[in-house]
Residue frames relative to the residue before (quaternion, step in Angstrom):
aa qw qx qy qz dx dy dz
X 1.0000 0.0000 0.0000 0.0000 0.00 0.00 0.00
X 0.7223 0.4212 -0.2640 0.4807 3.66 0.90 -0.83
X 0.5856 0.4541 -0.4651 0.4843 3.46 1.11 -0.28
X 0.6958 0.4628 -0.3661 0.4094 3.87 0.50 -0.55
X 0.5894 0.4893 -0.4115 0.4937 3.52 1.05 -0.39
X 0.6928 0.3669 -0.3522 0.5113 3.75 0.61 -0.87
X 0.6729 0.3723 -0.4695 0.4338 3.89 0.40 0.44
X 0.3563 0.7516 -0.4127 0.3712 3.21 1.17 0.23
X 0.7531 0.5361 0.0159 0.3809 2.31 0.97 -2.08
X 0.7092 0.4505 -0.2464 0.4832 3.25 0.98 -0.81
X 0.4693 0.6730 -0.2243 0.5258 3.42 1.37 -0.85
X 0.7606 0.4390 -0.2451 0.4106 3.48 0.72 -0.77
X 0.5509 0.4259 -0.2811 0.6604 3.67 1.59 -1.22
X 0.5873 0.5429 -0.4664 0.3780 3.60 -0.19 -0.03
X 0.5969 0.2028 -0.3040 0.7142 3.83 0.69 -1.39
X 0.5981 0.3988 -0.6236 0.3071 3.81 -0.63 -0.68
X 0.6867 0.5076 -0.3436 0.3908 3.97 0.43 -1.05
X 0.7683 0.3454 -0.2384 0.4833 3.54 0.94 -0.65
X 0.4684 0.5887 -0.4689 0.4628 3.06 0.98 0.30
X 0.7118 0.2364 -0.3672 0.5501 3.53 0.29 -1.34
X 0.2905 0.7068 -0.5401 0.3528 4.18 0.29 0.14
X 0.7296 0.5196 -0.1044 0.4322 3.43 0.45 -1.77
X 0.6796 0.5587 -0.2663 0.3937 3.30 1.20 -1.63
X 0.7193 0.5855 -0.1733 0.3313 3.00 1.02 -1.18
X 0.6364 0.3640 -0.2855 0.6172 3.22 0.99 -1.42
X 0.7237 0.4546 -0.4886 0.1759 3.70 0.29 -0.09
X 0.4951 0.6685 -0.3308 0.4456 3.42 2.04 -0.58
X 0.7788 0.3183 -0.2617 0.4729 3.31 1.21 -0.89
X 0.3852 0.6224 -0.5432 0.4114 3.53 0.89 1.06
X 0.7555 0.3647 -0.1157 0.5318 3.16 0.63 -0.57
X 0.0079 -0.7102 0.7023 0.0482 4.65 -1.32 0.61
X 0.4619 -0.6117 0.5834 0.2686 3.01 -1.54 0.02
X 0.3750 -0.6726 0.4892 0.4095 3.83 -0.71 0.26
X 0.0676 -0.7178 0.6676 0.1859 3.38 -1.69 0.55
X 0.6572 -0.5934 0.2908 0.3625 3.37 -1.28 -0.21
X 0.6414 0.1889 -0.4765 0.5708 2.96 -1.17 1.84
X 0.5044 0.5683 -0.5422 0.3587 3.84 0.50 0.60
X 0.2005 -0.7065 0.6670 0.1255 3.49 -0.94 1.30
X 0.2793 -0.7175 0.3793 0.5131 3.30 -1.23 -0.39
X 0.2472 0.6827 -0.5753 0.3766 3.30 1.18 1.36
X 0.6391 0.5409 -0.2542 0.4841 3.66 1.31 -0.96
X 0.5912 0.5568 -0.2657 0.5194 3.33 1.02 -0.82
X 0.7700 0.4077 -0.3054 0.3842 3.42 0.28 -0.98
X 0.7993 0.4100 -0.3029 0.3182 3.13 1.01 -0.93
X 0.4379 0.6396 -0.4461 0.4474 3.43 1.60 -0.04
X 0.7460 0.2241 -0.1578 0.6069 4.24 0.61 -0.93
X 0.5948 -0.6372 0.4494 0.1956 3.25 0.51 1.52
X 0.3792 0.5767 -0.5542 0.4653 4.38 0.76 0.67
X 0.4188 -0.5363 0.6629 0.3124 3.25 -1.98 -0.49
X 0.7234 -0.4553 0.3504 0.3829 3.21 -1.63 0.47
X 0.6590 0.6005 -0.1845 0.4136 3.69 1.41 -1.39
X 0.7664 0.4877 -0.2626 0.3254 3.12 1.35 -0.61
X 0.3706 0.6992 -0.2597 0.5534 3.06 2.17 -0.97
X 0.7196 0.5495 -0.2845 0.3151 3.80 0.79 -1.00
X 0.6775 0.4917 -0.0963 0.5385 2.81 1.26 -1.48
X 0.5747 0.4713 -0.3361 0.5785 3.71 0.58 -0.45
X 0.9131 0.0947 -0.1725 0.3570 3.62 0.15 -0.64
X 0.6324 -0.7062 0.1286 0.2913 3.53 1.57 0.98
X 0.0881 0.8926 -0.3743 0.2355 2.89 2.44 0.66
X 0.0635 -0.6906 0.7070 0.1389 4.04 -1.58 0.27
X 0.8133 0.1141 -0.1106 0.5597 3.29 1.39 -0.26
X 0.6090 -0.6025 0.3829 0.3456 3.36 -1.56 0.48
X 0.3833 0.7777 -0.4351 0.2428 3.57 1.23 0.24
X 0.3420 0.7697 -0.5359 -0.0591 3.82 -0.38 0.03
X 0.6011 -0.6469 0.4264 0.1960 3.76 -1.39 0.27
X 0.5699 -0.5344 0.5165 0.3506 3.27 -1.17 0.38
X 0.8004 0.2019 -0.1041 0.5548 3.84 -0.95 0.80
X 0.3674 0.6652 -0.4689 0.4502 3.77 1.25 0.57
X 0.0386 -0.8224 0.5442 0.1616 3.20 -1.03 0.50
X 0.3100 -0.7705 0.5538 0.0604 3.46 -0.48 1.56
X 0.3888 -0.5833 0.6858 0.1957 3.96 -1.80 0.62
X 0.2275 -0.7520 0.5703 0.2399 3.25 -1.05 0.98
X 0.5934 -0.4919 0.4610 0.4397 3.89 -0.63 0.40
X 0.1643 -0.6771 0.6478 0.3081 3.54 -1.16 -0.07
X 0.8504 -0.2306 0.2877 0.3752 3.78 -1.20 0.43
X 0.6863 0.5471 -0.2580 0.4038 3.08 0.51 -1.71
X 0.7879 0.4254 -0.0481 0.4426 3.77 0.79 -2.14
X 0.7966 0.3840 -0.2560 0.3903 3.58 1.42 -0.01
X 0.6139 -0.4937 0.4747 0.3926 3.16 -1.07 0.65
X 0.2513 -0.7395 0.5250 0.3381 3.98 -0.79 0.95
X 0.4680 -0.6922 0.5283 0.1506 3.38 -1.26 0.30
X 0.3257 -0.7786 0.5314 0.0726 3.83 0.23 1.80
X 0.0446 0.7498 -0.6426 -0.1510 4.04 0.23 -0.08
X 0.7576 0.3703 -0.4073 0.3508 3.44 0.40 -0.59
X 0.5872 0.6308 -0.3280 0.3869 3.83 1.07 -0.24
X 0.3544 -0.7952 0.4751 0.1279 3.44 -0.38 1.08
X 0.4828 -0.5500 0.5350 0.4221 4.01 -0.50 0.50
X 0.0210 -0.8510 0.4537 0.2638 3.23 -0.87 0.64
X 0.7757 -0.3575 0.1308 0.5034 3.59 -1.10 0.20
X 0.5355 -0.5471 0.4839 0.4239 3.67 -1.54 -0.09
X 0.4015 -0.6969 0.4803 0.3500 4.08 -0.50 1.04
X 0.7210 0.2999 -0.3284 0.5314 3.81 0.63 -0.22
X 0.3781 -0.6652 0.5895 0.2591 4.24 0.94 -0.06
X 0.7002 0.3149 -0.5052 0.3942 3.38 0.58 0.79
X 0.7406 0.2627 -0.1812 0.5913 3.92 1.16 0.03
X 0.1064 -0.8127 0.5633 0.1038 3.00 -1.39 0.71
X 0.3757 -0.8217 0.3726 0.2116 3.91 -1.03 0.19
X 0.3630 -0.8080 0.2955 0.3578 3.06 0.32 1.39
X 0.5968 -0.6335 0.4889 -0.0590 3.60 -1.61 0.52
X 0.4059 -0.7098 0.4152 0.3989 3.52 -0.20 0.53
X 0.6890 0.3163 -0.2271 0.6112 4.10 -0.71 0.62
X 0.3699 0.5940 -0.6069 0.3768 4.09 0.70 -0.20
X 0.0133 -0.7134 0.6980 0.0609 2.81 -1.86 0.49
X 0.5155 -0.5743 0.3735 0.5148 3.81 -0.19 -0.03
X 0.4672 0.5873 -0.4017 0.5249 3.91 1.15 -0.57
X 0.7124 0.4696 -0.2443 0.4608 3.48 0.13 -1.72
X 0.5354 0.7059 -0.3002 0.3535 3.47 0.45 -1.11
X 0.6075 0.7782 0.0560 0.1490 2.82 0.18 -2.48
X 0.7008 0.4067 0.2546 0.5279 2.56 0.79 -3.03
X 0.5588 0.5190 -0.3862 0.5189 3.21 1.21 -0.47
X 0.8082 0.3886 -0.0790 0.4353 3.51 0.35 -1.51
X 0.1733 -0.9095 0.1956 0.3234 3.09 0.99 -0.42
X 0.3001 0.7443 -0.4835 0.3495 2.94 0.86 1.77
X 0.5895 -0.5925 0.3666 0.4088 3.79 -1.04 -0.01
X 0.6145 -0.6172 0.2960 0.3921 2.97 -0.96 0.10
X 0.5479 0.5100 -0.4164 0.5162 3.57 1.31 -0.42
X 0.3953 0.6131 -0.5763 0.3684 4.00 0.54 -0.17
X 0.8171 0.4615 -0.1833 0.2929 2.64 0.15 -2.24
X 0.7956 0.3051 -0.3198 0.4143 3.50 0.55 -0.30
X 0.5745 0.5700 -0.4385 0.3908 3.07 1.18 0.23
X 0.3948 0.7859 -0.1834 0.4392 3.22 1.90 -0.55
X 0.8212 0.2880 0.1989 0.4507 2.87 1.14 -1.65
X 0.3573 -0.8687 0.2925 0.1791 3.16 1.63 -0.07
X 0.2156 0.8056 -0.4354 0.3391 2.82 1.54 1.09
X 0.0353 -0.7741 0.6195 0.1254 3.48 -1.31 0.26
X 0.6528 0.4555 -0.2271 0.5611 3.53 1.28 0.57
X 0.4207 -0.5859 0.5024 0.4767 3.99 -1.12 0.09
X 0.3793 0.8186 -0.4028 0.1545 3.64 1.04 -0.63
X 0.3134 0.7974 -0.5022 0.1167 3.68 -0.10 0.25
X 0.3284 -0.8136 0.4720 0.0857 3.72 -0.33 1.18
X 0.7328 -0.4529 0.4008 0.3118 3.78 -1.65 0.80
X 0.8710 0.1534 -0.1283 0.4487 3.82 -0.21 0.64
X 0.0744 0.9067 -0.2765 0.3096 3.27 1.86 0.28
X 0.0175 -0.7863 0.5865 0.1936 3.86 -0.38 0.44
X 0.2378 -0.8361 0.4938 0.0222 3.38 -0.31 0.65
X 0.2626 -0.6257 0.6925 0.2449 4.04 -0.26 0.79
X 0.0405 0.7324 -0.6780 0.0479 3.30 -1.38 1.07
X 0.3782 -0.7200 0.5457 0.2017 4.07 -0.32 1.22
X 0.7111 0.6074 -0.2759 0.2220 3.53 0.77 -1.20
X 0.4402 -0.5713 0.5495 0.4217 3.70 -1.18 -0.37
X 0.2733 -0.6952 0.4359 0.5020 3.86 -0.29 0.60
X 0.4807 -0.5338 0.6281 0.2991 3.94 -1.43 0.89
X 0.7335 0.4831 -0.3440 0.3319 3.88 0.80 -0.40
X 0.7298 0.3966 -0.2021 0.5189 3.56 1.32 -0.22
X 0.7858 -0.5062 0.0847 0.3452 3.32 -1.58 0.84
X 0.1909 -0.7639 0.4898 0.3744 4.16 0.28 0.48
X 0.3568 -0.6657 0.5793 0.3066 3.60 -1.11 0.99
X 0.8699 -0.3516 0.3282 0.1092 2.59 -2.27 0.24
X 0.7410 0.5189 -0.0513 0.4231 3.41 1.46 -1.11
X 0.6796 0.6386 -0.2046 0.2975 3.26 2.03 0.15
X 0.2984 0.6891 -0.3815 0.5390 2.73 2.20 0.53
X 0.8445 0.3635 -0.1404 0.3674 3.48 0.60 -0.99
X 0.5479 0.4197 -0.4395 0.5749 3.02 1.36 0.99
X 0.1209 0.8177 -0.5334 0.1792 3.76 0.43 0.77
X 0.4667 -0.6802 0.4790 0.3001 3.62 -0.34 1.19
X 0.1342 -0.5869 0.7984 -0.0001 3.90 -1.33 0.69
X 0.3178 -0.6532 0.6650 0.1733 3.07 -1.76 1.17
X 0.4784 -0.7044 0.4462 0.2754 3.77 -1.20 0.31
X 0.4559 -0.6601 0.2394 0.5470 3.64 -0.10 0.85
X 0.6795 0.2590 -0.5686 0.3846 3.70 -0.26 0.82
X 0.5071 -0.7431 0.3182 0.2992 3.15 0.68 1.12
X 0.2881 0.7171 -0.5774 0.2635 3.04 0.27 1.11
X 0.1736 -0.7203 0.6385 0.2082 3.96 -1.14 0.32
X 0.2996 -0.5627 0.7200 0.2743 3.93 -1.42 0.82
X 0.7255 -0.4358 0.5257 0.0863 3.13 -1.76 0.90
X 0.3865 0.8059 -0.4434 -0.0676 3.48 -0.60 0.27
X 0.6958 -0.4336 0.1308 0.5574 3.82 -0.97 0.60
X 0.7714 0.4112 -0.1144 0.4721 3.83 -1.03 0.33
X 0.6958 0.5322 -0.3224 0.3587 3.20 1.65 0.27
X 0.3061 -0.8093 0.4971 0.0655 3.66 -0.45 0.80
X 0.5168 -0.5470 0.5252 0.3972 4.08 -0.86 0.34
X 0.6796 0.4136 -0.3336 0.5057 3.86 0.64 -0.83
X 0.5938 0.5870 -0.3831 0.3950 3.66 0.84 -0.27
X 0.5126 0.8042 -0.0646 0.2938 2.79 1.00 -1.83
X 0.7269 0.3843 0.0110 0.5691 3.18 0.43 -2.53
X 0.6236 0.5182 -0.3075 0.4980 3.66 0.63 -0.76
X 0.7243 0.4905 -0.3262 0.3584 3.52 0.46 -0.61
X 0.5886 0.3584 -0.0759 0.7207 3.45 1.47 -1.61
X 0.2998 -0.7335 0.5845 0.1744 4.17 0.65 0.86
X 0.2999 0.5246 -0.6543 0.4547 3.71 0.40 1.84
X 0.5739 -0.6361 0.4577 0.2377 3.28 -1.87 0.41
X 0.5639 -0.3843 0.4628 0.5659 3.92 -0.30 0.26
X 0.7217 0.4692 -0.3303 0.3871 3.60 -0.13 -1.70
X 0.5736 0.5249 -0.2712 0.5674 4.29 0.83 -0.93
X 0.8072 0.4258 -0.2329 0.3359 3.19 0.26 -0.86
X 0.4522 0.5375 -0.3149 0.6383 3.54 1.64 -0.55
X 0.8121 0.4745 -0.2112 0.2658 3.49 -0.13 -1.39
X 0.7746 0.3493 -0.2346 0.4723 3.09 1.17 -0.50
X 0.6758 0.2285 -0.3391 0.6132 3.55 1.45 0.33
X 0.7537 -0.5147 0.3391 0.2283 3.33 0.75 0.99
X 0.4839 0.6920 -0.4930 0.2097 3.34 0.96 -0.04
X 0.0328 0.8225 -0.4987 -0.2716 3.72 -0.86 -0.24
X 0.4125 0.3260 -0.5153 0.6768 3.87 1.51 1.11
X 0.5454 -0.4655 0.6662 0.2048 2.56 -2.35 -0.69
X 0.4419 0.5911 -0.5123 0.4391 3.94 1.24 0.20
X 0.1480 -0.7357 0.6609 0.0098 3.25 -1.20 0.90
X 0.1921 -0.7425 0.6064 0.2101 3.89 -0.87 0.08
X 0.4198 -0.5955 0.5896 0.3486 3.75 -1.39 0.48
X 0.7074 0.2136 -0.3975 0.5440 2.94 -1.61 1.38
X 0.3999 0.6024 -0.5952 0.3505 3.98 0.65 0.03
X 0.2395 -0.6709 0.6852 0.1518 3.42 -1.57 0.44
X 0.1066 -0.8003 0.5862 -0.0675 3.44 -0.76 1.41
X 0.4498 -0.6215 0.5727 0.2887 3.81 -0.94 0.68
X 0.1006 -0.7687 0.6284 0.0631 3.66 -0.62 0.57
X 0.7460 0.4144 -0.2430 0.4612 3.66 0.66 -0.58
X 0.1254 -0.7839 0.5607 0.2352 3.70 -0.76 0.80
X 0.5080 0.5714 -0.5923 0.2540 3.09 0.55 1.04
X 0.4525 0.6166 -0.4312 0.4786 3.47 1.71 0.55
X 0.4528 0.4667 -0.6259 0.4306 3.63 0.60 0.43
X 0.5587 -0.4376 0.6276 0.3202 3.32 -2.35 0.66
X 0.8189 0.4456 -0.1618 0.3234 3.87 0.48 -0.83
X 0.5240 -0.5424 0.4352 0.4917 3.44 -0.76 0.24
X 0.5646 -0.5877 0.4231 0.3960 3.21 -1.36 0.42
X 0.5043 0.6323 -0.4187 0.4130 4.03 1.21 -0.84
X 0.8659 0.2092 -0.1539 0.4276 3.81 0.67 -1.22
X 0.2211 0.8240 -0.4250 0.3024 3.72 1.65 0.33
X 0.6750 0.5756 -0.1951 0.4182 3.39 1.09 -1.48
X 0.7564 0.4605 -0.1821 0.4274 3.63 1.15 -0.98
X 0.7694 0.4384 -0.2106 0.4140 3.23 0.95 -0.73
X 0.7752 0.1957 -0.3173 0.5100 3.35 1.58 -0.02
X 0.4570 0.6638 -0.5611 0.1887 3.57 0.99 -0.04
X 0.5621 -0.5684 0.4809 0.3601 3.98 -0.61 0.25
X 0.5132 -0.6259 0.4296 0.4004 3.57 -1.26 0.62
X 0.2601 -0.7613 0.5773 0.1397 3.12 -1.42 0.99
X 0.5609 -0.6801 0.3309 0.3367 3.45 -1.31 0.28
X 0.7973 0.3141 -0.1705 0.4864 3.08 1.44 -0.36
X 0.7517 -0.5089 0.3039 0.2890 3.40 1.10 0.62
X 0.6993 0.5651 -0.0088 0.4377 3.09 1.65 -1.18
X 0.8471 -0.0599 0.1127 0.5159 3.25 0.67 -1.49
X 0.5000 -0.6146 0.3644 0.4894 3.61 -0.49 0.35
X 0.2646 -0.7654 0.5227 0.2665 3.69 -0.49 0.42
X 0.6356 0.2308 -0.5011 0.5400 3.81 0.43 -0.02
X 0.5354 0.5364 -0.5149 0.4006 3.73 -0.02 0.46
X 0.5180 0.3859 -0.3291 0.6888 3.96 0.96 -1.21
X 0.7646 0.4725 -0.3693 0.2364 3.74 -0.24 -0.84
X 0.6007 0.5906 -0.1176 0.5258 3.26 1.57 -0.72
X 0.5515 0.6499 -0.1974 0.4842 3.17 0.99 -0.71
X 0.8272 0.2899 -0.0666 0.4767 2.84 0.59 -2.13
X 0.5933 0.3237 -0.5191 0.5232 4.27 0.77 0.24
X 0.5146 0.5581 -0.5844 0.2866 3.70 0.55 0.46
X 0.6571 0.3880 -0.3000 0.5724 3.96 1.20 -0.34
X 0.0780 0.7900 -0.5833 0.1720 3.77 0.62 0.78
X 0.7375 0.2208 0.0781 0.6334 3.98 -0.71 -0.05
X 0.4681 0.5393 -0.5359 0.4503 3.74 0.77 0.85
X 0.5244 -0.6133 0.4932 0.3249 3.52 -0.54 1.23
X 0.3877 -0.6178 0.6592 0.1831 3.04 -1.97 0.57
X 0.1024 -0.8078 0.5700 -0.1099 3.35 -1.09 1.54
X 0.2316 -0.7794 0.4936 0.3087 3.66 -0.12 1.31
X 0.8270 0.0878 -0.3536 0.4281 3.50 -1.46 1.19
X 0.2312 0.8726 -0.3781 0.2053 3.56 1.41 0.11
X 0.2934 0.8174 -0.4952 0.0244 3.78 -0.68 0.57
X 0.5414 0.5824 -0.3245 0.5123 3.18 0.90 1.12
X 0.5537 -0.5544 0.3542 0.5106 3.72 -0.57 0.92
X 0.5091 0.5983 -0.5485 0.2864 3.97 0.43 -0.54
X 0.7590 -0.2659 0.3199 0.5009 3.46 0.91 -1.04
X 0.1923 -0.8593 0.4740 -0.0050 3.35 -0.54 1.75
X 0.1739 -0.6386 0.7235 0.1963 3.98 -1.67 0.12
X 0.7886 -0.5392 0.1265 0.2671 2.79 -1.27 1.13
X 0.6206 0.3641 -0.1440 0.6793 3.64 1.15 -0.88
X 0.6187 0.4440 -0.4550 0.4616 4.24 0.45 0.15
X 0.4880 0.5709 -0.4029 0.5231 3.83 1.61 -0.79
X 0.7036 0.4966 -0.3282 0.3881 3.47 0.49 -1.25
X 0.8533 0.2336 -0.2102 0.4160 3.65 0.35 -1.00
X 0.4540 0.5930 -0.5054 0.4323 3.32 1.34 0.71
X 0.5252 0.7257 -0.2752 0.3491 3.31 1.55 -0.73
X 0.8675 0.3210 0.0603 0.3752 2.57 0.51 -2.08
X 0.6592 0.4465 -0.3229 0.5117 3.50 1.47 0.22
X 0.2156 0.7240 -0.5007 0.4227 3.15 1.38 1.18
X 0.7294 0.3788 -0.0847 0.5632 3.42 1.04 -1.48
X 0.8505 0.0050 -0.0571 0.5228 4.10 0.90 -1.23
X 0.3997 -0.5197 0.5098 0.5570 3.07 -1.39 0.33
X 0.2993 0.6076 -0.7347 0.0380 3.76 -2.20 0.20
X 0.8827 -0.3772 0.2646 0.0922 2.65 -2.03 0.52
X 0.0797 -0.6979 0.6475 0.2956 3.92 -0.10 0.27
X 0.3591 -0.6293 0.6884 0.0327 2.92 -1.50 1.68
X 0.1928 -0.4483 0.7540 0.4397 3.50 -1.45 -0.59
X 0.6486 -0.6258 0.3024 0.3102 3.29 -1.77 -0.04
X 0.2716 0.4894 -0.5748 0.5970 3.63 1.41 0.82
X 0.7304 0.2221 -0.4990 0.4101 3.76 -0.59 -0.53
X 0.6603 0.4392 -0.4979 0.3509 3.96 0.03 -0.92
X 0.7357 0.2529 -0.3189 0.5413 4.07 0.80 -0.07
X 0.4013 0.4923 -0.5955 0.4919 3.62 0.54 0.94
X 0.8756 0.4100 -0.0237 0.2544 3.35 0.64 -1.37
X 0.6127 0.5447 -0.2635 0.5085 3.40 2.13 -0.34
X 0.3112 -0.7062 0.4699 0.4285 4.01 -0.54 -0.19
X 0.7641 -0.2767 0.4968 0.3046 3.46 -1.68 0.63
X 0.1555 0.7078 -0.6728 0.1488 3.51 -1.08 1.15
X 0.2770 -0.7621 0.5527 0.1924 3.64 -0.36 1.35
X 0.6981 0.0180 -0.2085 0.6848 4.02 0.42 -0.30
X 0.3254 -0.7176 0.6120 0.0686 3.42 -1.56 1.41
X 0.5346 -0.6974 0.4773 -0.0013 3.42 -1.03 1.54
X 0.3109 -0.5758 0.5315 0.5379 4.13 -0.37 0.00
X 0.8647 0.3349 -0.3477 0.1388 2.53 -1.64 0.65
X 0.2227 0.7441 -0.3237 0.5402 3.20 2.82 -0.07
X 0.5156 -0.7035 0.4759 0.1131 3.42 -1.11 0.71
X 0.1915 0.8444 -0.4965 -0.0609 3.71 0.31 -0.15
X 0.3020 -0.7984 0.5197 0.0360 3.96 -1.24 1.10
X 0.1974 -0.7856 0.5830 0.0635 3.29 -0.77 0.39
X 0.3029 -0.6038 0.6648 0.3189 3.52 -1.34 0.08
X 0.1493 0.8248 -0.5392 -0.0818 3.21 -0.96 0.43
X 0.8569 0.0932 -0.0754 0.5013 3.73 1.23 0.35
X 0.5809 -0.1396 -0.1817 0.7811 3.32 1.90 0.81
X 0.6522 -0.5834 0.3965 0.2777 2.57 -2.22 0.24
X 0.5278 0.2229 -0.6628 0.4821 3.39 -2.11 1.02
X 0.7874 -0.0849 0.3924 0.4678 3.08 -2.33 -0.47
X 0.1921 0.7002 -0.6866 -0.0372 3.31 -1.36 0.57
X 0.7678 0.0397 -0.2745 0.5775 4.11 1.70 0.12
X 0.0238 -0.8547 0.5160 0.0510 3.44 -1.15 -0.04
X 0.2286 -0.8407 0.4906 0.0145 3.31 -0.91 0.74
X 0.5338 -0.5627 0.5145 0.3657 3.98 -1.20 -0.03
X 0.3096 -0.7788 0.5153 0.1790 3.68 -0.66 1.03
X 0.1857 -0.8349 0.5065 0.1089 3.38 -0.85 0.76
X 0.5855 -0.5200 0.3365 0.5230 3.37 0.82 0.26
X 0.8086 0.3184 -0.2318 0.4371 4.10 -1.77 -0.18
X 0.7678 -0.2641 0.3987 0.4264 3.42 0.85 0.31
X 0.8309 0.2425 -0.2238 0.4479 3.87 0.56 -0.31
X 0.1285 -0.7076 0.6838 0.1235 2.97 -1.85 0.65
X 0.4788 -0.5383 0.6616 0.2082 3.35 -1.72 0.28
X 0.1377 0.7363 -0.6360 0.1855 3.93 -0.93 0.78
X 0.2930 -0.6985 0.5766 0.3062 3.32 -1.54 -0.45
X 0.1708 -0.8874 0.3730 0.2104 2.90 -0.27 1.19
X 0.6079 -0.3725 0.3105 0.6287 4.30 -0.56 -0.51
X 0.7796 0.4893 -0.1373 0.3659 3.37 0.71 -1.97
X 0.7387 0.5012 -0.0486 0.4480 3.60 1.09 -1.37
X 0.2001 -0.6014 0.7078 0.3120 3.71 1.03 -1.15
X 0.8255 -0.4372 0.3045 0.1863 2.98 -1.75 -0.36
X 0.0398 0.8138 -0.4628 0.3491 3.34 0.43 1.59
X 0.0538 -0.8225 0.5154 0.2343 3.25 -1.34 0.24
X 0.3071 -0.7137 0.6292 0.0222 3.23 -1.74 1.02
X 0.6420 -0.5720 0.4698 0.2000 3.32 -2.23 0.51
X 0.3904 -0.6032 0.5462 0.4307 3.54 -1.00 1.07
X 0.6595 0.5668 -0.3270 0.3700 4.07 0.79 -0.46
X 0.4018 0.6250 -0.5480 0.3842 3.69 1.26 0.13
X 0.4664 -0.6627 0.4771 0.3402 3.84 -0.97 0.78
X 0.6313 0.4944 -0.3105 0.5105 4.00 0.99 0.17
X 0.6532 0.2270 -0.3399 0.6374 3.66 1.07 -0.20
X 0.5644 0.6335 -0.4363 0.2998 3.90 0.50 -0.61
X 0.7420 0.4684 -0.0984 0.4694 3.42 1.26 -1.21
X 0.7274 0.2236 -0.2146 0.6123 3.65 1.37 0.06
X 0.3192 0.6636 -0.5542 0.3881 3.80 1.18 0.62
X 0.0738 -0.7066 0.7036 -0.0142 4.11 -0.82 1.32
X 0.7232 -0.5460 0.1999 0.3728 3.69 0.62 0.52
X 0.6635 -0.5478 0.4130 0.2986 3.58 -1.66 -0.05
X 0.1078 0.8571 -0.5023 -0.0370 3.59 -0.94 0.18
X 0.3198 -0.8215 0.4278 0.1998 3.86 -0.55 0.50
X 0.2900 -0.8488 0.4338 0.0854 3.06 -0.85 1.19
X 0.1061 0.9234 -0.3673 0.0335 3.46 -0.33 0.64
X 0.5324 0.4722 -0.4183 0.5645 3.49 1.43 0.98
């Protein structure tokens, strides 16, 4: 009788032990989001992928919220994660396969091309790009050995200074070669993106402008909204860091916050001040219909201005977001529509 009672007993602490077992590994299946968690950040902390985090939690987009509560994959349902294995090159150097952590930015940077290339490249119409992915890539990879034979292909302008396009070329390349700025280089063939095409003819020589170079700037820069800066330039600029991670106090392609995107932007063109985004609406003026390039703020977790972004006209802006990095969205999404406190222009 006392032996069956003391297996009883033991019998019980066993399930009671595996019970709270279960509890556990299930509590720790599962986090809550805080602020500045991507689910690039997420994934790479529980060793998963961004795709898998999706799929486990019935995601269409890479958006998530503060105070969300996300499932971590288990082992079994994720893709493992090689940190020490490097992506490796494309075997023909004209494609590449995306990687766990890729991003179209990352990508991009690899090859050294922009991000609008690449998706034009690629016929993309989204940042979206998936784990095993082939990917047209124009660039040279910046990550592998550079050969011997690329010195001796140095672009030469033709005597009307012109330059032919060629695969793997880029406007920042370009300007660097003929030691002009990107901004010169647009202005004097008129560009008003950065997408270039092989075989394009580009001016290379500013001595092909009709104007002096002192009054060149005025007569063709487009109207701006604030007097200040060219806005399809700041605009340009800014969809060139698309699918740049979000980085709290960030101001540097490595990784931006909302109001570090802005003055990375905008001190392309002036020198100013890195605000946070209370000072950039302490310091801009009130604009009842906003203009590209007009600022517009939002509350989005206390009160005053707490994000903000660069209007683009139709309803959209470009920003960085916590969840998204740097991406643009609609003043008409029901999550920005409902914390939008208004527009303002900046001009110092």
């Amino acid at each position: 009788m006392k032996k069956r009672q003391l297996a009883l007993s033991l019998g019980a602490i066993v399930g009671g032990t595996f019970l709270y077992q279960a509890s556990a590994e299930a509590s720790a299946s599962t986090v809550q989001v805080k602020a500045g968690d991507t689910l690039w950040s997420l994934s790479t902390k529980y060793h998963t992928t961004v795709e898998a985090l999706k799929s486990v939690n019935k995601l269409s987009s890479n958006t998530i919220h503060i105070g969300q509560t996300l499932s971590i994959p288990s082992a079994s349902t994720s893709q493992p994660s090689n940190k020490g294995e490097q992506p490796s090159a494309p075997a023909t150097g004209s494609t590449y396969k995306v990687q766990s952590g890729d991003t179209l930015w990352k990508v991009a940077t690899r090859f050294n091309m922009s991000v609008e290339e690449l998706k034009r490249l690629n016929a993309l119409s989204s940042n979206i790009i998936y784990i095993n992915q082939t990917l047209k890539v124009n660039g040279s990879n910046s990550a592998s050995t550079p050969t011997t034979s690329k010195p001796a292909e140095t672009p030469s302008k033709d005597a009307n200074g012109t330059y032919k396009v060629q695969r793997g070329d880029s406007l920042s390349k370009i300007a660097s070669t003929f030691h002009m700025s990107v901004s010169e280089l647009k202005q004097i063939n008129g560009l008003t993106s950065n997408t270039i095409y092989v075989n394009q003819q580009l001016k290379v020589s500013k001595s092909s402008q009709t104007t002096t170079p002192t009054t060149k700037p005025n007569t063709s820069t487009p109207s701006t909204s604030n007097g200040t800066l060219n806005v399809s330039q700041m605009i340009s600029d800014a969809k060139r860091y698309i699918s740049v991670p979000y980085k709290w106090g960030g101001t540097t392609p490595s990784g931006f916050d909302c109001s570090g995107f802005i003055y990375y932007v905008t001190k392309q063109q002036i020198s100013t001040t890195r605000y946070t985004t209370a000072g950039y609406w302490s310091v801009s003026t009130p604009v009842s219909n906003p203009q590209p390039g007009d600022l517009v703020f939002f509350n989005t977790y206390s009160s005053g201005p707490t994000h903000m972004g660069i209007y683009l006209g139709n309803r959209q802006f470009i920003h960085a977001g916590s969840s998204t990095g740097v991406t643009i969205a609609s003043l008409d999404n029901s999550y920005w529509s409902k914390r939008y406190l208004g527009a303002k222009r900046f001009s110092k």
